[in-house]
N, CA, C and O atoms as a GROMACS GRO file, in nm:
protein
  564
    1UNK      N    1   0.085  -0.118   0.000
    1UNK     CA    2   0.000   0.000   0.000
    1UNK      C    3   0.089   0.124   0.000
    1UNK      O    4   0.192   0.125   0.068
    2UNK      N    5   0.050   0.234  -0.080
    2UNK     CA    6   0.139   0.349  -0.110
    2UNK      C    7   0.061   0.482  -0.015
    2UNK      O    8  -0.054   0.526  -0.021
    3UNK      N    9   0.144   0.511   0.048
    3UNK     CA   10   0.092   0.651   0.131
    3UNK      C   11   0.126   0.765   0.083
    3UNK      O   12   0.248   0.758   0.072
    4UNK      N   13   0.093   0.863   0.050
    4UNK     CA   14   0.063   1.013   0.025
    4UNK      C   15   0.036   1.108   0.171
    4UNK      O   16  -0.079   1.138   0.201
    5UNK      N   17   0.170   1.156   0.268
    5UNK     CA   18   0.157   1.203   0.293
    5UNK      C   19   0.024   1.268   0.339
    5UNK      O   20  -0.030   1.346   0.261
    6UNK      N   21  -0.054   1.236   0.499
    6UNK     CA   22  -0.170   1.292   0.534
    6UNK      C   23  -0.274   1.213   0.485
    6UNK      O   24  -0.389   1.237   0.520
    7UNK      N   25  -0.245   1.110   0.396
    7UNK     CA   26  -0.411   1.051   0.345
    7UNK      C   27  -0.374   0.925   0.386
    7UNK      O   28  -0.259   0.902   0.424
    8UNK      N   29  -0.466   0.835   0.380
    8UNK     CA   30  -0.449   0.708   0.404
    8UNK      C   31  -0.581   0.634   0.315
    8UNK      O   32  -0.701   0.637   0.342
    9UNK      N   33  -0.504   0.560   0.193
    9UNK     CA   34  -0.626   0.447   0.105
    9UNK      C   35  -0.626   0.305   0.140
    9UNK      O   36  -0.536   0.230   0.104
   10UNK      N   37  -0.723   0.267   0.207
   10UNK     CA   38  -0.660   0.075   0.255
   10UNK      C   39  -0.781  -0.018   0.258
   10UNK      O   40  -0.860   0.029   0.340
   11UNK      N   41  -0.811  -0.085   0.225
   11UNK     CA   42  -0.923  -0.090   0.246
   11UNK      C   43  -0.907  -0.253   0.271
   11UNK      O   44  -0.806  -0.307   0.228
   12UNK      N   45  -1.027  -0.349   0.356
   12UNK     CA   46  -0.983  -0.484   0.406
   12UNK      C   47  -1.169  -0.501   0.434
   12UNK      O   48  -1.256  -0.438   0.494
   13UNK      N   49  -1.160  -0.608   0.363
   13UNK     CA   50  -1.264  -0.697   0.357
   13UNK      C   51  -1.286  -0.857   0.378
   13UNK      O   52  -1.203  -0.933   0.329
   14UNK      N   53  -1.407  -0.914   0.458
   14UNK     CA   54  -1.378  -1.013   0.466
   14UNK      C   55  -1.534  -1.057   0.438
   14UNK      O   56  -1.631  -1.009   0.496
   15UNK      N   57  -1.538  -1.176   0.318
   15UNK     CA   58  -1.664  -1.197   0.258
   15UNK      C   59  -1.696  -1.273   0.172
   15UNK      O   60  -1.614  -1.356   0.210
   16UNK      N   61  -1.746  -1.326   0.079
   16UNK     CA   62  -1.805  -1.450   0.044
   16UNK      C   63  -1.834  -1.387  -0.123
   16UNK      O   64  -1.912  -1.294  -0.141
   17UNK      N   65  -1.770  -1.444  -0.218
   17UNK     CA   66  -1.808  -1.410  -0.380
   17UNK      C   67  -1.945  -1.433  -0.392
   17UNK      O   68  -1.995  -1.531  -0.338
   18UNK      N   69  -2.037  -1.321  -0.483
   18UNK     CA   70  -2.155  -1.301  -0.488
   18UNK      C   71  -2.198  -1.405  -0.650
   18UNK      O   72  -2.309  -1.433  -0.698
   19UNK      N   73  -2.039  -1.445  -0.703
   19UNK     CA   74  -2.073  -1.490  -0.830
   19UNK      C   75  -1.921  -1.534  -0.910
   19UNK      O   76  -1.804  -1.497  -0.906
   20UNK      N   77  -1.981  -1.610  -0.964
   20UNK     CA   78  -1.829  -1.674  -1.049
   20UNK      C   79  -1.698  -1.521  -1.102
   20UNK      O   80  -1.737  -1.415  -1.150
   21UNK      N   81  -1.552  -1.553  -1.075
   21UNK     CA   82  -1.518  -1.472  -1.072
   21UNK      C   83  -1.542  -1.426  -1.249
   21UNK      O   84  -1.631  -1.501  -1.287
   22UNK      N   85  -1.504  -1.347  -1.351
   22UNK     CA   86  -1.498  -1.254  -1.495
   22UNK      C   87  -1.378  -1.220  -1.467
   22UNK      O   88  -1.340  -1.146  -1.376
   23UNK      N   89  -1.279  -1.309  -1.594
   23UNK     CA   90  -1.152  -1.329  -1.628
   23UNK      C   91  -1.186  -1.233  -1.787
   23UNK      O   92  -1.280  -1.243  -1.865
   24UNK      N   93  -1.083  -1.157  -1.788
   24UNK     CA   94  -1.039  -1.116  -1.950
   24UNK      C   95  -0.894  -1.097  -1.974
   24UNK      O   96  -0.814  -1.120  -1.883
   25UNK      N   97  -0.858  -1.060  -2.080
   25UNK     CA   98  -0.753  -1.007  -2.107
   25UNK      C   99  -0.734  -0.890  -2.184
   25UNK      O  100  -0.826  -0.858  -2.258
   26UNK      N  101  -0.614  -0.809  -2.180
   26UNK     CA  102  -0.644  -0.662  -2.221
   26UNK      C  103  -0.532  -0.706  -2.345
   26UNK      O  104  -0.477  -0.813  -2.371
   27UNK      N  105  -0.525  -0.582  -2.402
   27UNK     CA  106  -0.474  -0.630  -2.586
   27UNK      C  107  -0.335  -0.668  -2.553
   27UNK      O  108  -0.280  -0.760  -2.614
   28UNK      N  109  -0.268  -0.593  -2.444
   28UNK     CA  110  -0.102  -0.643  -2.378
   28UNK      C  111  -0.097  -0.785  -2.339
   28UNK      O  112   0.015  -0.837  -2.335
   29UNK      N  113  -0.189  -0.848  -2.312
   29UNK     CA  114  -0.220  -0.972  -2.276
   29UNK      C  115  -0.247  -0.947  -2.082
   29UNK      O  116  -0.310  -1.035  -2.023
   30UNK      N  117  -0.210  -0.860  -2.025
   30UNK     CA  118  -0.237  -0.861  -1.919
   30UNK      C  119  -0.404  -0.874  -1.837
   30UNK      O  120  -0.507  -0.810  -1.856
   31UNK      N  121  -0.369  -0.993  -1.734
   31UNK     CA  122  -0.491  -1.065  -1.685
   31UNK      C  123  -0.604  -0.950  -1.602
   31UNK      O  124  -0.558  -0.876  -1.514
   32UNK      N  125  -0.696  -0.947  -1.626
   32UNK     CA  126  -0.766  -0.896  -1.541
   32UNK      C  127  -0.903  -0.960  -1.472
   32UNK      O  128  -0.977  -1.026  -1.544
   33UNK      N  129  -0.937  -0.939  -1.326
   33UNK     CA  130  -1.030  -1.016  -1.289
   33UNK      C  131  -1.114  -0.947  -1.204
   33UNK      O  132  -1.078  -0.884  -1.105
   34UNK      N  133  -1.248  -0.962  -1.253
   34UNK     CA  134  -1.310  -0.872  -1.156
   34UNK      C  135  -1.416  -1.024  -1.040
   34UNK      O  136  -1.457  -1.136  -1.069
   35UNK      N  137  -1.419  -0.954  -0.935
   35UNK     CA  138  -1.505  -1.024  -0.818
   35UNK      C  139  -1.567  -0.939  -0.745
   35UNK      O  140  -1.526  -0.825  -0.722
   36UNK      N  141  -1.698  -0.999  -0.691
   36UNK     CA  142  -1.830  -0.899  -0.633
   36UNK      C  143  -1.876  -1.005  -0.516
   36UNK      O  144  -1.940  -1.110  -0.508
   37UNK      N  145  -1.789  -0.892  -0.409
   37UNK     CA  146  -1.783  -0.928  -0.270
   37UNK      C  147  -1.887  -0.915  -0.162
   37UNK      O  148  -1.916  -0.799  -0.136
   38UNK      N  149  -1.969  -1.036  -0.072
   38UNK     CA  150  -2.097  -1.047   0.018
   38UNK      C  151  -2.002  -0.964   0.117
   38UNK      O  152  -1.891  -1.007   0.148
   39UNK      N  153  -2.054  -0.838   0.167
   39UNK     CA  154  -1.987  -0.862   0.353
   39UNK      C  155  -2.112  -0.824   0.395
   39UNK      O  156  -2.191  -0.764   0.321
   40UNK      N  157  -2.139  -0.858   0.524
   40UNK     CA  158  -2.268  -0.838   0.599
   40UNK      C  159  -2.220  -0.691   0.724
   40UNK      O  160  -2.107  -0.662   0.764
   41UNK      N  161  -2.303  -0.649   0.745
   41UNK     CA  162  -2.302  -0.513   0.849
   41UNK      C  163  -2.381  -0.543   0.910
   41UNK      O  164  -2.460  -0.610   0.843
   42UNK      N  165  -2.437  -0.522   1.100
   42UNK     CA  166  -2.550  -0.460   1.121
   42UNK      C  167  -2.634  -0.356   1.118
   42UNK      O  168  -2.584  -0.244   1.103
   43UNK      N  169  -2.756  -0.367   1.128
   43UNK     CA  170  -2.843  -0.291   1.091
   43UNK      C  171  -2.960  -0.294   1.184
   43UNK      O  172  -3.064  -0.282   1.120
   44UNK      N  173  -2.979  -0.306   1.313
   44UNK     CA  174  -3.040  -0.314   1.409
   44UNK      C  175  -3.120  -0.397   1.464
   44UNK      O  176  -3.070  -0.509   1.455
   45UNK      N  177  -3.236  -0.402   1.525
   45UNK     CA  178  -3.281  -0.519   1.579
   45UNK      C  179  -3.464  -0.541   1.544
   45UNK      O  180  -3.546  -0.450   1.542
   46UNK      N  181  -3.491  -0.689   1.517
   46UNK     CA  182  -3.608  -0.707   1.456
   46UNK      C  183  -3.692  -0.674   1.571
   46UNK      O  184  -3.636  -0.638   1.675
   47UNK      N  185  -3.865  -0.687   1.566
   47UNK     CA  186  -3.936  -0.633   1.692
   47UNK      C  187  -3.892  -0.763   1.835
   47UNK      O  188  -3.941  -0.740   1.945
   48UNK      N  189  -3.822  -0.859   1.821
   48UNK     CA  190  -3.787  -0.982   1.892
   48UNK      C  191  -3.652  -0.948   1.980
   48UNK      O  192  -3.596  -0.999   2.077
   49UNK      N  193  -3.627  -0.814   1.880
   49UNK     CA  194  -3.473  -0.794   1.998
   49UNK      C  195  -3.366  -0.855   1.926
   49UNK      O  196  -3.258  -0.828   1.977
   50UNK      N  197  -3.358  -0.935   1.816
   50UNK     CA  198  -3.278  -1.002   1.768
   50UNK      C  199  -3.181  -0.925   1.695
   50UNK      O  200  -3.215  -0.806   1.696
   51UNK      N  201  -3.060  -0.946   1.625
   51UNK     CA  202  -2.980  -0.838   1.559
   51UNK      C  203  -3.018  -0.868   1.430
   51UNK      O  204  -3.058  -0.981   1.402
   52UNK      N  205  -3.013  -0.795   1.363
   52UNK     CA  206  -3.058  -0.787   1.240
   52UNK      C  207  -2.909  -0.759   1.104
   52UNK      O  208  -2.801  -0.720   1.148
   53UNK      N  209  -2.918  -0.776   1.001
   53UNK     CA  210  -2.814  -0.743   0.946
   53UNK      C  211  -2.856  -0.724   0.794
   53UNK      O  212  -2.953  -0.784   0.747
   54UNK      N  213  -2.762  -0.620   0.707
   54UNK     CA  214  -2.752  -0.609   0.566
   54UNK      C  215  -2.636  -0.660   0.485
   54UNK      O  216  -2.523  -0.682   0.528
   55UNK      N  217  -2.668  -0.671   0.394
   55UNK     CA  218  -2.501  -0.697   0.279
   55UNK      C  219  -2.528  -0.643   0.194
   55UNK      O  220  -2.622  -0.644   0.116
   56UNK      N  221  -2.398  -0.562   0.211
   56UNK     CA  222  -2.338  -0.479   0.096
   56UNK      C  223  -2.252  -0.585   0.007
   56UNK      O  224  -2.184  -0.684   0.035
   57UNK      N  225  -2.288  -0.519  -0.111
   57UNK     CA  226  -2.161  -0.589  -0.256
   57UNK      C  227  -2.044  -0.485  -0.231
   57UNK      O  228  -2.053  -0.371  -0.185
   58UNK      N  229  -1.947  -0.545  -0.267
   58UNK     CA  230  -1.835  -0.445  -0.349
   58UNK      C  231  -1.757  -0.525  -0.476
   58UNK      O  232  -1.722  -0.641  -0.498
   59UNK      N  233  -1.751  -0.406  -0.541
   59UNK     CA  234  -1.674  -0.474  -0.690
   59UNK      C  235  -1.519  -0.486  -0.631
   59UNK      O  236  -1.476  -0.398  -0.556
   60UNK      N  237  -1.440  -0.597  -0.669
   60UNK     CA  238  -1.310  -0.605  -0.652
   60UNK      C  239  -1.249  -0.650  -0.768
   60UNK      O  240  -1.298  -0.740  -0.838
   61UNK      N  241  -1.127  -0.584  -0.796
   61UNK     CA  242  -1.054  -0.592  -0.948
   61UNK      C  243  -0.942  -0.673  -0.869
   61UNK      O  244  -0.928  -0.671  -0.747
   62UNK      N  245  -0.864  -0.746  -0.960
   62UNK     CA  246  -0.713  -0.825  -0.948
   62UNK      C  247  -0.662  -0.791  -1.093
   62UNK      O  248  -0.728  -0.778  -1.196
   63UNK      N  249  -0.509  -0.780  -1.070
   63UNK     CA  250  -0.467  -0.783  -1.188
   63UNK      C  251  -0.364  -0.891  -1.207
   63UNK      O  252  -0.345  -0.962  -1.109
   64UNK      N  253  -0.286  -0.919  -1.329
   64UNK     CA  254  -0.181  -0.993  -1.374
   64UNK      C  255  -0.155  -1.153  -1.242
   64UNK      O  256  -0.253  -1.186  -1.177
   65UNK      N  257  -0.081  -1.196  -1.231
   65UNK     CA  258  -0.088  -1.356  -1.159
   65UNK      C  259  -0.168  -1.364  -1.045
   65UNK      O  260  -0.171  -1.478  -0.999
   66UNK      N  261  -0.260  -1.248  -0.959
   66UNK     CA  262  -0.341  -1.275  -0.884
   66UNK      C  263  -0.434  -1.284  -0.953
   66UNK      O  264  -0.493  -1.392  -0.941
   67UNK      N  265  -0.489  -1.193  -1.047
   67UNK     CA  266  -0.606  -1.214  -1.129
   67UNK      C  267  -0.646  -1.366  -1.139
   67UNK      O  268  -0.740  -1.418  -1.079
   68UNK      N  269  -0.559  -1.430  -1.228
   68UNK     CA  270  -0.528  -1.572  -1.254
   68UNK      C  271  -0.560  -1.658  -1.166
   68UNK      O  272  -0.625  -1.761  -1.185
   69UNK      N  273  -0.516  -1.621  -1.068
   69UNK     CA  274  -0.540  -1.741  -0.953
   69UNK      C  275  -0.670  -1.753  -0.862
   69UNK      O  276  -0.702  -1.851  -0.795
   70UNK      N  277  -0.727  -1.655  -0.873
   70UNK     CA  278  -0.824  -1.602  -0.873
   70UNK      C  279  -0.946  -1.638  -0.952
   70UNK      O  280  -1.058  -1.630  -0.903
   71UNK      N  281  -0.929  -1.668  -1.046
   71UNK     CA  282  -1.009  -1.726  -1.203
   71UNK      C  283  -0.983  -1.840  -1.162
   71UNK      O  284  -1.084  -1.900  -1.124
   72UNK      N  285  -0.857  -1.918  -1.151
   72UNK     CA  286  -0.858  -2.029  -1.132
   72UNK      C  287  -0.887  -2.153  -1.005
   72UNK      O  288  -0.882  -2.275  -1.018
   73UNK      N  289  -0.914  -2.078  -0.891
   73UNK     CA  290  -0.912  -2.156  -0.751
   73UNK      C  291  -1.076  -2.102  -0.666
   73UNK      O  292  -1.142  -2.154  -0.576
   74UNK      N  293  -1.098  -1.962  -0.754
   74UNK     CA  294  -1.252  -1.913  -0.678
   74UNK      C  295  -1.367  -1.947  -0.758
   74UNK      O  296  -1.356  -1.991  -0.872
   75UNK      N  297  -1.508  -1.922  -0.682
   75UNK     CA  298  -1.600  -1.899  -0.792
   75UNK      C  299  -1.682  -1.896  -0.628
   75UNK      O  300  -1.647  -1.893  -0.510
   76UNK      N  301  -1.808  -1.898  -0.707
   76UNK     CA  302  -1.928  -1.822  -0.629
   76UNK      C  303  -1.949  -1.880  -0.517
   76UNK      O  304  -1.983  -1.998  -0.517
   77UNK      N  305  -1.930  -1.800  -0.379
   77UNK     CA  306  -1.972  -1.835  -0.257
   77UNK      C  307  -1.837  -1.874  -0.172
   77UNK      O  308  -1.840  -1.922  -0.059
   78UNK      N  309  -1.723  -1.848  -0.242
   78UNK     CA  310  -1.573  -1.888  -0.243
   78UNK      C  311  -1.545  -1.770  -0.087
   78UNK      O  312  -1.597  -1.659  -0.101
   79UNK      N  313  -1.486  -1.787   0.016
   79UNK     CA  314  -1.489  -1.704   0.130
   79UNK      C  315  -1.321  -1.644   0.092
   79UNK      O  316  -1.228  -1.703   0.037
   80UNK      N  317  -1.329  -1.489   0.152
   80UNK     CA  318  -1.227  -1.449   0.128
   80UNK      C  319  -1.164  -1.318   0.212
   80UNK      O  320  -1.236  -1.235   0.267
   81UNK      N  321  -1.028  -1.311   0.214
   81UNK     CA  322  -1.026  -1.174   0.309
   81UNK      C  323  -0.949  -1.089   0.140
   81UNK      O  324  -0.885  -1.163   0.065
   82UNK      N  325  -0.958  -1.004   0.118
   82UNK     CA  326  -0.935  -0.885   0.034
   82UNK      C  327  -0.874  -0.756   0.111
   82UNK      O  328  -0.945  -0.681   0.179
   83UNK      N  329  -0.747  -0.741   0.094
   83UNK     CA  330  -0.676  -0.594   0.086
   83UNK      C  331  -0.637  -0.520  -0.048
   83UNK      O  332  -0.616  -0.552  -0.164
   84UNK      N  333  -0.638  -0.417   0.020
   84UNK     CA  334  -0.615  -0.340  -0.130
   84UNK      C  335  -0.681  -0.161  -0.105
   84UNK      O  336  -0.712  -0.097  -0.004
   85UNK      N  337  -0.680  -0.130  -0.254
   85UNK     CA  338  -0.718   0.006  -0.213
   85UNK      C  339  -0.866   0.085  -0.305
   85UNK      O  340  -0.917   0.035  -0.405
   86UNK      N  341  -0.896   0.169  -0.263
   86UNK     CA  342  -1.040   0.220  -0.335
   86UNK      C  343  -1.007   0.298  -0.433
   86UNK      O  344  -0.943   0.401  -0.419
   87UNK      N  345  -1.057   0.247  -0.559
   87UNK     CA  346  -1.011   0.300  -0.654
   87UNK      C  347  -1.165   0.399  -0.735
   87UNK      O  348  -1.268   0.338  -0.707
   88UNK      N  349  -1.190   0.509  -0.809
   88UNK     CA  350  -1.284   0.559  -0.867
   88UNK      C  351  -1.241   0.582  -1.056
   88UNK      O  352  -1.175   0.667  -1.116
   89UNK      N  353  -1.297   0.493  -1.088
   89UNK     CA  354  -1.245   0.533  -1.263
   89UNK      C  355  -1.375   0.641  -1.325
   89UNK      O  356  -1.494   0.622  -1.299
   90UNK      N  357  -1.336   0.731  -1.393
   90UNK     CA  358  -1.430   0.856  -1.470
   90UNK      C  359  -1.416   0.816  -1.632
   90UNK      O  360  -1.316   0.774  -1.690
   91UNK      N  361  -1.514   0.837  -1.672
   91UNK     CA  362  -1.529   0.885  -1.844
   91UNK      C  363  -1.649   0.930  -1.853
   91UNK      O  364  -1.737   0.950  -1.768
   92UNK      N  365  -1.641   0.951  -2.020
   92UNK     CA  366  -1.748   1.049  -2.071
   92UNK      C  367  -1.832   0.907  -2.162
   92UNK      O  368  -1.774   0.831  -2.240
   93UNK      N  369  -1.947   0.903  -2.133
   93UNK     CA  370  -2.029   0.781  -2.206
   93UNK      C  371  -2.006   0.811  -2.382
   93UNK      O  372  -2.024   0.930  -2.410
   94UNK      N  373  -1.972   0.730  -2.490
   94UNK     CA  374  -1.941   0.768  -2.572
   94UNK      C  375  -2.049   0.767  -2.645
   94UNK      O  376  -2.051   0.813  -2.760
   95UNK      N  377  -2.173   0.701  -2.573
   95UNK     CA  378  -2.324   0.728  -2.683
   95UNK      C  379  -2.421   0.862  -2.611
   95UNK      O  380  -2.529   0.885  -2.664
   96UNK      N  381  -2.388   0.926  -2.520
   96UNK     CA  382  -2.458   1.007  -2.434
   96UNK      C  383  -2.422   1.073  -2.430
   96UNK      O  384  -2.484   1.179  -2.441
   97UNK      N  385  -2.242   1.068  -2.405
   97UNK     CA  386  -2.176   1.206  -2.389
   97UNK      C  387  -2.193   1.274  -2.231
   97UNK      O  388  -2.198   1.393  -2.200
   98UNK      N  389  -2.200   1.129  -2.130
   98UNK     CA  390  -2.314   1.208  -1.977
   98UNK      C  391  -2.182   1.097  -1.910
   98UNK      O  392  -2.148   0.979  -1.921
   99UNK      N  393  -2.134   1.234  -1.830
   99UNK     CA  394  -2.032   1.191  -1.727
   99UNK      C  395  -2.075   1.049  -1.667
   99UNK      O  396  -2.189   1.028  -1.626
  100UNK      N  397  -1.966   0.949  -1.665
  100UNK     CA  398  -1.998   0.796  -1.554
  100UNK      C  399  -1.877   0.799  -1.463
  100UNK      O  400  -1.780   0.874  -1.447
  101UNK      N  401  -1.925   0.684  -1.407
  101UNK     CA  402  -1.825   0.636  -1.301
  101UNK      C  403  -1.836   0.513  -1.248
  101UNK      O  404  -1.942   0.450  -1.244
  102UNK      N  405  -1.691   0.461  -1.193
  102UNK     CA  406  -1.714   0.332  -1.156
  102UNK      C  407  -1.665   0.333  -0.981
  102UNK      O  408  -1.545   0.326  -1.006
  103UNK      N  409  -1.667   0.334  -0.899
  103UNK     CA  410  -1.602   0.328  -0.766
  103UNK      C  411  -1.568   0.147  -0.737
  103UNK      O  412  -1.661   0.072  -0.706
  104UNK      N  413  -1.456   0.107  -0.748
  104UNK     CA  414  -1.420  -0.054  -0.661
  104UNK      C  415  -1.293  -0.072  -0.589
  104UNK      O  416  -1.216   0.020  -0.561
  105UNK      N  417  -1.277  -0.182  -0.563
  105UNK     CA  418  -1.121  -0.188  -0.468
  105UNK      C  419  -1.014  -0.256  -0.554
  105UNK      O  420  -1.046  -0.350  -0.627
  106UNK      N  421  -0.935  -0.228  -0.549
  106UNK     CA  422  -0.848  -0.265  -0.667
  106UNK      C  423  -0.744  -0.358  -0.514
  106UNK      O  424  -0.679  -0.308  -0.422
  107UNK      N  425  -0.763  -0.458  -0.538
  107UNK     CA  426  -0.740  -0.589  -0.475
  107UNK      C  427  -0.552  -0.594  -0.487
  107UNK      O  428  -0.494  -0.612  -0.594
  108UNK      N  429  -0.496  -0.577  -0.378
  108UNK     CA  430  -0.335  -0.623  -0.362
  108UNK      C  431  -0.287  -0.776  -0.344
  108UNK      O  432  -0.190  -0.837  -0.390
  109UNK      N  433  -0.383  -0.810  -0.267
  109UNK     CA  434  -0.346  -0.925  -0.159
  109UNK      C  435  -0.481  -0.994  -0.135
  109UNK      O  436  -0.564  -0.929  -0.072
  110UNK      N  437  -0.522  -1.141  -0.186
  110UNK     CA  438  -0.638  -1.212  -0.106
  110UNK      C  439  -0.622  -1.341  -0.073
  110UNK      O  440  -0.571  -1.436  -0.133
  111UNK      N  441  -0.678  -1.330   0.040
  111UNK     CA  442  -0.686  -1.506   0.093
  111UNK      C  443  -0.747  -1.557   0.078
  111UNK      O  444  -0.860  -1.507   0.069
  112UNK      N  445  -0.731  -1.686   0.063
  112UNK     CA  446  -0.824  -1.748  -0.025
  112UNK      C  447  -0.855  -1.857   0.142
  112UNK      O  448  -0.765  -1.918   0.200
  113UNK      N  449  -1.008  -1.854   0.188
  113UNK     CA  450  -1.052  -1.894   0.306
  113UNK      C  451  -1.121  -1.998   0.333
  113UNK      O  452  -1.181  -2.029   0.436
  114UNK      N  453  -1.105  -2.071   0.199
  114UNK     CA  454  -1.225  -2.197   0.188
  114UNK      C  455  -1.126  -2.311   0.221
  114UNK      O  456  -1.025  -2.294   0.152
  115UNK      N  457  -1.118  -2.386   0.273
  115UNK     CA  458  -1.057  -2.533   0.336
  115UNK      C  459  -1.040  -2.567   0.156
  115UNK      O  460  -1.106  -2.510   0.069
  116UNK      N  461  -0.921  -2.683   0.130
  116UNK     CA  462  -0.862  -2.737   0.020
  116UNK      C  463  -0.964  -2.881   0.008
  116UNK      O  464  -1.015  -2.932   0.107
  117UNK      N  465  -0.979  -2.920  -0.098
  117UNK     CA  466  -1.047  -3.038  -0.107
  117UNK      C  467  -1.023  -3.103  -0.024
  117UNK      O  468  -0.943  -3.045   0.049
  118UNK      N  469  -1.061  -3.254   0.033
  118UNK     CA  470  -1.029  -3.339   0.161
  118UNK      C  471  -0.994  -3.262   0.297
  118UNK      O  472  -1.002  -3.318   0.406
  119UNK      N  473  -0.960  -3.148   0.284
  119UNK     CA  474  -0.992  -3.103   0.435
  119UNK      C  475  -1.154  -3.071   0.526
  119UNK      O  476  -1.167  -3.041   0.645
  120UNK      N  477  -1.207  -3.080   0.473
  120UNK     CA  478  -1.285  -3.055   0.581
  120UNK      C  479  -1.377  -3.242   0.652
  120UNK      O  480  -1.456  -3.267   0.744
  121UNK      N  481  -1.325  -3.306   0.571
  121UNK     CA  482  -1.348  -3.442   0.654
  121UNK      C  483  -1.249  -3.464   0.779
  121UNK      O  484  -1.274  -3.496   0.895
  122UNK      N  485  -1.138  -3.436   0.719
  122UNK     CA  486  -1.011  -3.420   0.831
  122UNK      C  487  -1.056  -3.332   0.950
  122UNK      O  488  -1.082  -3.392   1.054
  123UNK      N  489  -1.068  -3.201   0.947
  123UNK     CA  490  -1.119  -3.088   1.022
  123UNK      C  491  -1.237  -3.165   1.131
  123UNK      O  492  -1.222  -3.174   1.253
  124UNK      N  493  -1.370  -3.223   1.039
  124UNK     CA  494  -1.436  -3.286   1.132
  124UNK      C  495  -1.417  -3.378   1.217
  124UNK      O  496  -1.481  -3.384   1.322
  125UNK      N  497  -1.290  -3.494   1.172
  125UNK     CA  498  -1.234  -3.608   1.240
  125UNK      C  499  -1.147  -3.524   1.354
  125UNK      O  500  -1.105  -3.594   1.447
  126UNK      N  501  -1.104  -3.347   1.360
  126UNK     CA  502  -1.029  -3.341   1.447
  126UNK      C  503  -1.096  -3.256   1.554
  126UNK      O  504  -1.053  -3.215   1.662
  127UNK      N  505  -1.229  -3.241   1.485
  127UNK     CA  506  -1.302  -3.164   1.602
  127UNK      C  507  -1.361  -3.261   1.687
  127UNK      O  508  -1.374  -3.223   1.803
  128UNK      N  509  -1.404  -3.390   1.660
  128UNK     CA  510  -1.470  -3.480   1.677
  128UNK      C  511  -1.375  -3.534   1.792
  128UNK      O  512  -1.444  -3.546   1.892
  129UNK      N  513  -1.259  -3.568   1.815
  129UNK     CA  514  -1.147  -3.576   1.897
  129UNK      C  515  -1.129  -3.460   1.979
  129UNK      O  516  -1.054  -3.472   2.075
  130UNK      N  517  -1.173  -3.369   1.962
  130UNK     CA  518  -1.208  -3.243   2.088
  130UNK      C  519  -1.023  -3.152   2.020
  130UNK      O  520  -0.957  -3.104   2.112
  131UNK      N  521  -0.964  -3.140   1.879
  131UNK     CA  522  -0.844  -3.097   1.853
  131UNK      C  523  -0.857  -2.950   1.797
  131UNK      O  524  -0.772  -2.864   1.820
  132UNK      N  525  -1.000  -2.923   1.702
  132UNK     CA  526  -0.994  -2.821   1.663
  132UNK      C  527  -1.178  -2.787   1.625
  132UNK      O  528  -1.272  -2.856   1.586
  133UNK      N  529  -1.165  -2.684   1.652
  133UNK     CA  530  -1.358  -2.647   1.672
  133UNK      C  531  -1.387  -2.594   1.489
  133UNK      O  532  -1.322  -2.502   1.438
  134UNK      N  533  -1.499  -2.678   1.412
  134UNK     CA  534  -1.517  -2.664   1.282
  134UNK      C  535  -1.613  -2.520   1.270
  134UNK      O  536  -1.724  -2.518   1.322
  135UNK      N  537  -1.570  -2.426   1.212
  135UNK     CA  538  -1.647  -2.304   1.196
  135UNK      C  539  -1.746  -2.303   1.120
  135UNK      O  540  -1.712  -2.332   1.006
  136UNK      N  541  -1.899  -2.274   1.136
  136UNK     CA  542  -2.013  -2.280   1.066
  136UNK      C  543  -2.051  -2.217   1.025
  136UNK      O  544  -2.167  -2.236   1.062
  137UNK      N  545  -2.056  -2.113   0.945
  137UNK     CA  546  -2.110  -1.962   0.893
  137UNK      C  547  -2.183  -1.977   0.781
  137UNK      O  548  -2.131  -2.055   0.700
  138UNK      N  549  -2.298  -1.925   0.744
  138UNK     CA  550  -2.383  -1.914   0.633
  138UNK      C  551  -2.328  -1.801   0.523
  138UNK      O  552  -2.263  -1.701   0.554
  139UNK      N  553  -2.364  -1.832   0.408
  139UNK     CA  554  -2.321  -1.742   0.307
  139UNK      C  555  -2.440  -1.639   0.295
  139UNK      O  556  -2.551  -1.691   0.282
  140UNK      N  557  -2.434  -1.499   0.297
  140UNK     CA  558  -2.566  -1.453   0.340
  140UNK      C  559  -2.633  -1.374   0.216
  140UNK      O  560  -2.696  -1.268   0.214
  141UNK      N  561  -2.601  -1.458   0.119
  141UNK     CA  562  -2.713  -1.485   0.026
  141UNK      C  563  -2.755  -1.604  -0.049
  141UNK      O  564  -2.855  -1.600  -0.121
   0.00000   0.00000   0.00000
């Protein structure tokens, strides 16, 4: 992450792909990958007292060998932590001529949070032995 004096861009997410990742390539051949990230917030409490919650999307870009790996090891519902920074791209619509914009996080660094094939039988055989507690979380969409 690059600092500018007095500002600070960073941004860290932790959340669940809303949808298969969108692999392209640009005319240099360089990889690009975009992903559209679940995170949940609260949002107060139902008439039961209970907590209540929303999810927000965010668009996340990768570029060149993360992109890739990314295309190749994620897809929808894939859990993940995302660093990186907030990026805003501008143009002029070329059939309208009416200012746009895109606001997303342009992705440095992600972990990839989903257990590897055959682990999570293992995981259960070691929680089951009282070695390690199996985490249960819903994808919240």
């Amino acid at each position: 992450m690059s600092h500018v004096k007095g500002t600070i861009n960073s941004v860290e997410l932790l959340g669940w792909l809303g949808s298969d990742p969108e692999m392209r390539f640009l005319a240099s051949g360089v990889a690009v990958c975009r992903l559209n990230i679940a995170t949940r917030r609260p949002s107060g409490q139902d008439t039961n007292g209970r907590r209540e919650y929303e999810t927000d999307w965010t668009n996340v870009e990768t570029w060149e060998r993360l992109a890739e790996l990314c295309n190749s090891y994620l897809h929808k519902g894939s859990r993940v932590q995302v660093s990186g920074t907030l990026r805003t791209d501008r143009w002029t619509d070329k059939g309208s001529g009416q200012p746009r914009s895109r606001t997303y996080v342009r992705a440095e660094n992600i972990l990839f949070l989903d257990a590897r094939p055959g682990l999570p039988s293992e995981a259960v055989a070691a929680a089951e032995e009282g070695e390690a507690p199996v985490p249960s979380e819903e994808v919240p969409f």
